[in-house]
N, C-alpha and C positions, 0 to 999 in steps of 0.2 A: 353258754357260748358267747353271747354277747356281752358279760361283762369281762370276759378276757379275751374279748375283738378290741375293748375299748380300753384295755390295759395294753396287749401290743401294739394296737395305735398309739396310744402315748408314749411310748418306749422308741418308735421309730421314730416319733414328730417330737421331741419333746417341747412342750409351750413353755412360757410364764405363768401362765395360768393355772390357777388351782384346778385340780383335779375333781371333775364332781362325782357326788356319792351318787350312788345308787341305790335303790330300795325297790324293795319288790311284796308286795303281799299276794301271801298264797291261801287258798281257800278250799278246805280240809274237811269231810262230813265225816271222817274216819279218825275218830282218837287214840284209836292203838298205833296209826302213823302220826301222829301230831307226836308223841311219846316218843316213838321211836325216833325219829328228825329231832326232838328236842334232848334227848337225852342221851351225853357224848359217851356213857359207859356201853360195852360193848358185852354180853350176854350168849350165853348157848341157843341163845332162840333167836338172835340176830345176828350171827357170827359168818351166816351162811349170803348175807343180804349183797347183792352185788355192789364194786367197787361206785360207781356212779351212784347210789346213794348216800355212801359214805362220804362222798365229794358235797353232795346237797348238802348234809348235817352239817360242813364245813361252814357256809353260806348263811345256816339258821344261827351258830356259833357266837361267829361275826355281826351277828343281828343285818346283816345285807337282805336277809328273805327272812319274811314274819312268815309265820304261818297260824293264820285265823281261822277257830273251829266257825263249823256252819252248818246247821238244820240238815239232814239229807234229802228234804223236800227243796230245798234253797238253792241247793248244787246244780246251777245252769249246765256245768258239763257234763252231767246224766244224760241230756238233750241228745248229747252223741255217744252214747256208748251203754247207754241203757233202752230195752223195752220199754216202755211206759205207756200208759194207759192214755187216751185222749184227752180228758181231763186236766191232766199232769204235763202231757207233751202241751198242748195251748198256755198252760199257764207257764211254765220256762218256755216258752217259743216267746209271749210277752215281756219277757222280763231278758229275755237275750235281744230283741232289738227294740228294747225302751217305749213300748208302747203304752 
């Protein structure tokens, strides 16, 4: 959403200025989706996958959004959407606000 806020802004404002890039990295514990976002061929086993990721793939494409594999102990956003042990939770609770 926000890099095509920032493409119809520029389309209604047009500057002088160049246009700046964007870049985004994304951080992945799941390498069947790294694969899948990386690889624009389309498959009987992803054929089913909703339009709005086929839009992301567009993004990875483009090299606009990296997508960076990462440990699944590493994955701060377990923090919200995972059970986790106390051990596991304090140590991503440290590591989400830089302690």
């Amino acid at each position: 959403p926000f890099l095509n806020m920032m493409k119809e802004i520029h389309d209604v404002f047009p500057l002088q200025e160049t246009k700046p890039n964007f870049f985004c990295r994304v951080w992945e514990d799941n390498r069947s989706c790294i694969n899948v976002a990386e690889n624009p061929k389309f498959t009987p086993r992803t054929k089913h996958i909703a339009l709005k990721y086929h839009h992301f793939r567009r993004f990875v494409t483009n090299r606009t959004i990296k997508i960076n594999p990462i440990d699944t102990r590493e994955q701060i956003a377990d923090i919200f959407t995972k059970p986790l042990d106390e051990k596991q939770f304090v140590y991503l609770q440290k590591k989400l606000c830089g302690w």
